[in-house]
C-alpha positions as CSV (number, residue, x, y, z in Angstrom):
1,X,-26.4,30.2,123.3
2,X,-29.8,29.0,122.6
3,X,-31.2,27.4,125.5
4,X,-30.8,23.8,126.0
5,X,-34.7,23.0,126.3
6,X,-35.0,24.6,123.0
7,X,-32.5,22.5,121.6
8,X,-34.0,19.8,123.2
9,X,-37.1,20.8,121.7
10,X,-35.6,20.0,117.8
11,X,-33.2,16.6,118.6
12,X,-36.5,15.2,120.3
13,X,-38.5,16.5,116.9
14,X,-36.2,15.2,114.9
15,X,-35.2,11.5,117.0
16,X,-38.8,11.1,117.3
17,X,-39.7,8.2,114.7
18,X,-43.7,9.0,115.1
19,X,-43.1,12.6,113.9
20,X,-43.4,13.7,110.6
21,X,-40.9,14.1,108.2
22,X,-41.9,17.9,107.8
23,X,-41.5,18.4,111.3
24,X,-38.1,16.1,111.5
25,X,-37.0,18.2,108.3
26,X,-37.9,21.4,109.8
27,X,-35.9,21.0,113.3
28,X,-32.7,19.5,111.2
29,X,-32.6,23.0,109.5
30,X,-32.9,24.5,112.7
31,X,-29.9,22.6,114.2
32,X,-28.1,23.2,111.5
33,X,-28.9,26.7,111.5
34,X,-27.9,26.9,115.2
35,X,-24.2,25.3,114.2
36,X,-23.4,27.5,111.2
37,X,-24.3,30.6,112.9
38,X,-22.5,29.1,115.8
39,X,-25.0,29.7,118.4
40,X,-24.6,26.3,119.3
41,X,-21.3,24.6,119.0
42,X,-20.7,20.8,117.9
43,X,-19.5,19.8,121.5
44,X,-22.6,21.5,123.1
45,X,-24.9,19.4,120.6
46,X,-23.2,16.3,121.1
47,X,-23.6,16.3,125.3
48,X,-27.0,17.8,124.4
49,X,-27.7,14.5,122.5
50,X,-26.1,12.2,125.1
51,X,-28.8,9.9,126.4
52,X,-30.1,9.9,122.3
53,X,-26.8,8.6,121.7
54,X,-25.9,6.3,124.6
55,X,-29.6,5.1,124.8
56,X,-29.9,1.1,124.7
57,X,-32.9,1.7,122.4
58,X,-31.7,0.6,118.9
59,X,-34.3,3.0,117.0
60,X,-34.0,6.0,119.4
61,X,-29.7,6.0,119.2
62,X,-29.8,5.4,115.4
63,X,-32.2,8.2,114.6
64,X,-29.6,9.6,117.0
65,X,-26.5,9.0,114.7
66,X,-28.5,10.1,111.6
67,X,-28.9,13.7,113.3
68,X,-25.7,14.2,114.3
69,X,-24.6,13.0,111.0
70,X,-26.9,15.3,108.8
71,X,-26.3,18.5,111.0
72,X,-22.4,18.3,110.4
73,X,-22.9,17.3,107.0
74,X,-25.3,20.0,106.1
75,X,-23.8,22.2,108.3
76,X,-20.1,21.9,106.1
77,X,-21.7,21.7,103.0
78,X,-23.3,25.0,103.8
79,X,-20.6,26.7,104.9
80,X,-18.4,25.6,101.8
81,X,-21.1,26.9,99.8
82,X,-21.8,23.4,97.7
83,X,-24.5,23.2,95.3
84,X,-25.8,19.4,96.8
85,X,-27.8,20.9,99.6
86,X,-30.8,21.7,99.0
């Protein structure tokens, strides 16, 4: 398994509302790369993402939410093979 300050690494890239959206793009591919390659599972990301998650900081949790949401999203539509990710 990847280890968890790299992981770290990409939800803080991608949670972090000053970065860019390259740089958010970027680690979203990575964590989804990690998950379809299943070098991270979906339970390790999700207590990875805890305190983005269970945070009181409205911005910080939703930008939460969005990642988790994308990286399953992405990470099904690429593994069915579907022609809407791009």
């Amino acid at each position: 398994m990847t280890e968890p300050s790299q992981l770290t690494q990409h939800i803080e890239s991608f949670v972090d509302s000053s970065r860019s959206s390259t740089q958010q793009a970027a680690s979203l591919d990575t964590i989804v790369s990690l998950v379809k390659n299943d070098v991270v599972t979906v339970s390790s990301l999700v207590r990875e993402m805890e305190m983005y998650l269970t945070t009181t900081d409205n911005i910080i949790r939703a930008r939460g939410i969005l990642l988790l949401g994308e990286a399953l999203e992405m990470s099904f539509i690429k593994a069915a093979g579907c022609c809407y990710y791009s």
